[in-house]
C-alpha positions as CSV (number, residue, x, y, z in Angstrom):
1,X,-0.7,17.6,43.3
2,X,-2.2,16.7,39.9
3,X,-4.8,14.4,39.6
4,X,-4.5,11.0,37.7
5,X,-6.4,10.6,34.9
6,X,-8.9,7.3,35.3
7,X,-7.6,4.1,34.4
8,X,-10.0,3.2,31.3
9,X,-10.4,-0.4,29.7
10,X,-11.0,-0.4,26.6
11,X,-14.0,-1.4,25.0
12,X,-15.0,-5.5,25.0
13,X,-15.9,-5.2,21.6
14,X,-12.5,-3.4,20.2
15,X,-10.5,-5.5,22.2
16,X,-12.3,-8.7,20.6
17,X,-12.1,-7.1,17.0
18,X,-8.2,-6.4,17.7
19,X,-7.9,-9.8,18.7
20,X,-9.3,-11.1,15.3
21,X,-7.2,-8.5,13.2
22,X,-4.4,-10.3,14.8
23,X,-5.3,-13.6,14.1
24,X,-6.0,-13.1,10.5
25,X,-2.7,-12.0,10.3
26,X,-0.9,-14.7,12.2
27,X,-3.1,-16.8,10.1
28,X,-1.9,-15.0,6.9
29,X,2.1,-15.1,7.6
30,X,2.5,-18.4,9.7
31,X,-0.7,-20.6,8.3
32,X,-2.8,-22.4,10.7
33,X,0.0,-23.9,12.8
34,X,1.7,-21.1,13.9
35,X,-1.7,-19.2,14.8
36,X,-1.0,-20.3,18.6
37,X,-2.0,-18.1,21.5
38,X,1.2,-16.9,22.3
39,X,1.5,-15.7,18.8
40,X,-1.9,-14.0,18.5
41,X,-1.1,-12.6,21.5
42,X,1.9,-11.1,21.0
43,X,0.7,-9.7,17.3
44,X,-2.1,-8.3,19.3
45,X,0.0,-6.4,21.9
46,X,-1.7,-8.1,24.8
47,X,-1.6,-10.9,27.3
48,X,-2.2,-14.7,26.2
49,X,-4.7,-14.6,29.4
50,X,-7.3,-12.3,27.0
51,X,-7.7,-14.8,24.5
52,X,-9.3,-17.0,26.8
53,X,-10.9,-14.7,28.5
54,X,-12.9,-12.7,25.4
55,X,-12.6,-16.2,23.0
56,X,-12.2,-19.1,25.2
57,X,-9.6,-20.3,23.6
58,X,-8.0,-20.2,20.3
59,X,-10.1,-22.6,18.3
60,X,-13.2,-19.7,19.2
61,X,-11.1,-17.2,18.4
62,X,-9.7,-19.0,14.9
63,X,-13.7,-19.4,14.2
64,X,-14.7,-15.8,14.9
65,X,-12.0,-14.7,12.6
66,X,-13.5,-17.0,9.8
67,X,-16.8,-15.6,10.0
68,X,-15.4,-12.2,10.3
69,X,-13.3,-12.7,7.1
70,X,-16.1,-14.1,5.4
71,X,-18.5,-11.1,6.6
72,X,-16.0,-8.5,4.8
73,X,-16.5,-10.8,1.6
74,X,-20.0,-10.8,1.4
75,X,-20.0,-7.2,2.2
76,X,-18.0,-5.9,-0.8
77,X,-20.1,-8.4,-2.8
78,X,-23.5,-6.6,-1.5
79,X,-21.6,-3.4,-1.9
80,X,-21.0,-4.1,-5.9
81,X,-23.9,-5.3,-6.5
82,X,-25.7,-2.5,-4.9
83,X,-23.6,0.3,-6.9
84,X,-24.6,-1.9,-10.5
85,X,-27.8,-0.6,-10.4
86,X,-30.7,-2.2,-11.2
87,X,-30.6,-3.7,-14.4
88,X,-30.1,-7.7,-13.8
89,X,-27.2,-8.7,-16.1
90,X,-25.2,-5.3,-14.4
91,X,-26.1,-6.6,-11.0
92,X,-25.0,-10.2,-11.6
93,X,-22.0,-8.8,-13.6
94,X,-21.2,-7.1,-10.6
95,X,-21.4,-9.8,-8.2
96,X,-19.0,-12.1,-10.1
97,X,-16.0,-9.4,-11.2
98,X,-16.3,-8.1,-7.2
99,X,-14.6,-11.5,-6.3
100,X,-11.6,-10.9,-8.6
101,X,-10.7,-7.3,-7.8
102,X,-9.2,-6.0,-4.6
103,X,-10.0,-6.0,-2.0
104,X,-11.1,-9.9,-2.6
105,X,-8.4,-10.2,-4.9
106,X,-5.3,-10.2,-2.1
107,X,-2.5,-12.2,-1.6
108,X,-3.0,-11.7,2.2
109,X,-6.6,-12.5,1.8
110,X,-5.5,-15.9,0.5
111,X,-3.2,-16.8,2.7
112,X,-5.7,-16.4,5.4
113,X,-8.4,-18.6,3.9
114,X,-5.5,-21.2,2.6
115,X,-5.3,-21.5,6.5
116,X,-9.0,-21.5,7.4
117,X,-9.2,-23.9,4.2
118,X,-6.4,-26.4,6.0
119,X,-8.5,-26.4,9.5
120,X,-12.1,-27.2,7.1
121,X,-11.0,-31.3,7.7
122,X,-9.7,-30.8,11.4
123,X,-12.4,-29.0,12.5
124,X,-16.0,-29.8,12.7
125,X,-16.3,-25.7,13.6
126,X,-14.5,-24.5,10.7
127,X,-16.1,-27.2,8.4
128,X,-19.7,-25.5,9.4
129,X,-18.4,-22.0,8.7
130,X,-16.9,-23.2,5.7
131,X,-20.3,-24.7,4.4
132,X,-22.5,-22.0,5.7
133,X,-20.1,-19.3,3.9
134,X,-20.4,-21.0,0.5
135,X,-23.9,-21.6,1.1
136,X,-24.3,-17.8,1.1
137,X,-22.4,-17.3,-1.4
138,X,-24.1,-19.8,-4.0
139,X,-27.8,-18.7,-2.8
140,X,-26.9,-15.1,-3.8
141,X,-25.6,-16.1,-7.3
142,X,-28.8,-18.3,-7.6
143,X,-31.4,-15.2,-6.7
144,X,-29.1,-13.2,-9.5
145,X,-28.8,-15.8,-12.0
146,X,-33.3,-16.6,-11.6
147,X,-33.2,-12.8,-12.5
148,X,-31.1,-13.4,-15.3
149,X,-33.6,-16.1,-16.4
150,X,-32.0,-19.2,-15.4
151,X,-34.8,-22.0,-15.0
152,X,-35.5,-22.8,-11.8
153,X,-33.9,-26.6,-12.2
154,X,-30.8,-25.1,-13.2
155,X,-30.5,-22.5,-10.7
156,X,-28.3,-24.9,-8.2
157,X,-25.7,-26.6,-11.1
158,X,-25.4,-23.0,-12.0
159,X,-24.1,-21.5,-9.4
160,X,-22.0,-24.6,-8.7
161,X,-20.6,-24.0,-12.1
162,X,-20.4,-20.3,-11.6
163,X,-18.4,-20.5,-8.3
164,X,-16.0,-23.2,-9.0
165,X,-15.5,-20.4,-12.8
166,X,-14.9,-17.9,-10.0
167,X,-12.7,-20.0,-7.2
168,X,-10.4,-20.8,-9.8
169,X,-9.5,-17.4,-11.3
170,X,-9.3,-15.8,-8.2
171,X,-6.8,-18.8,-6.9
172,X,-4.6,-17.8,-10.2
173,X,-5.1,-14.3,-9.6
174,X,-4.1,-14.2,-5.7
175,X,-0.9,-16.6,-6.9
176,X,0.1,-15.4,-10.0
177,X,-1.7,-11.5,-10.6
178,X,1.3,-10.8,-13.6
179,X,-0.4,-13.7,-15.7
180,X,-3.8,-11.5,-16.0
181,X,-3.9,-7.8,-17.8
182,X,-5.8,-5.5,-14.9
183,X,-9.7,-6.7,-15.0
184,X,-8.7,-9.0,-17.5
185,X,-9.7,-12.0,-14.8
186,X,-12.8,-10.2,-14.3
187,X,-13.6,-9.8,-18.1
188,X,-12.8,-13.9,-18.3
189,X,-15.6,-14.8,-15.6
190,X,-18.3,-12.7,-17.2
191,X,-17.6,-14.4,-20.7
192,X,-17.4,-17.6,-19.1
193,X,-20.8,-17.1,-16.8
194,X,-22.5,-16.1,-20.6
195,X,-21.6,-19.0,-22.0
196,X,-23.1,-21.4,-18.8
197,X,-26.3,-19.6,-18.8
198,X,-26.4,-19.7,-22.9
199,X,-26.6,-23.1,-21.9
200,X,-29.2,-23.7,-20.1
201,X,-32.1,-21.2,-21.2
């Protein structure tokens, strides 16, 4: 008689990360309303008993895939920037055209955070997230733009400027990508981020 082979679990942590894969895509084809257990669940394979038990609940889990959204953004930021070299103007170059190419620039992409951005007023959880994330984001523009030579009183409007330049090309991007030539959006938010800091050297 042949012997079974071991029932194995699998791992917590890839059971958790499958869990979020599955709620950022719930999130992306149903928006926040239809990202219910049930439906996470069944995207995920699994029973609705394992979100509670690895999440909590839903609202954890809708949270964990936020920041986990928001950690693959800042890492193919860090990752351009890193590849740009050392020279300043390359590096903050870099940093601005990285959030209007793939894979930033995605229509999926958008429909998840057009779900996350829904929950930022229902939330108090997601609103956090939400700050902490653009936080981030506008503190690593500031360091590149003070290498750049941005004054030190101009560093925060800057990046204000900068990121609202950026959010609104990559919203016409994800919505409509046939109005741009390729890198063409890109090109757009390096002329524009030469003209704010012309301004304020």
């Amino acid at each position: 008689m042949k012997n079974k082979a071991p029932f194995r679990r699998e791992d917590p942590d890839a059971r958790r990360a499958s869990l979020v894969e599955a709620c950022a895509r719930v999130l992306a084809r149903e928006g926040a309303a239809g990202a219910s257990v049930r439906a996470i669940a069944s995207e995920a394979g699994v029973s609705p008993g394992l979100i509670g038990h690895y999440f909590g609940g839903v609202d954890a889990l809708v949270a964990a895939t936020y920041a986990q959204v928001e950690t693959r953004v800042a890492a193919a930021l860090d990752h351009a920037v890193a590849a740009a070299g050392p020279e300043p103007r390359a590096r903050l170059d870099a940093y601005v055209s990285a959030s209007l190419l793939p894979p930033i620039a995605d229509s999926d992409l958008l429909s998840t955070w057009i779900a996350f951005w829904s929950l930022v007023r229902a939330r108090p959880e997601i609103a956090g997230l939400h700050d902490e994330q653009y936080g981030r984001f506008r503190t690593g523009l500031e360091m590149l733009l003070a290498e750049n030579g941005v004054p030190a009183p101009a560093l925060r409007t800057t990046a204000i400027a900068a990121t609202a330049l950026v959010d609104g090309l990559w919203l016409e991007l994800c919505l409509s990508p046939r109005t741009f030539a390729e890198g063409e959006a890109a090109a757009i938010a390096r002329s524009g981020l030469a003209a704010l800091i012309s301004t304020v050297r």
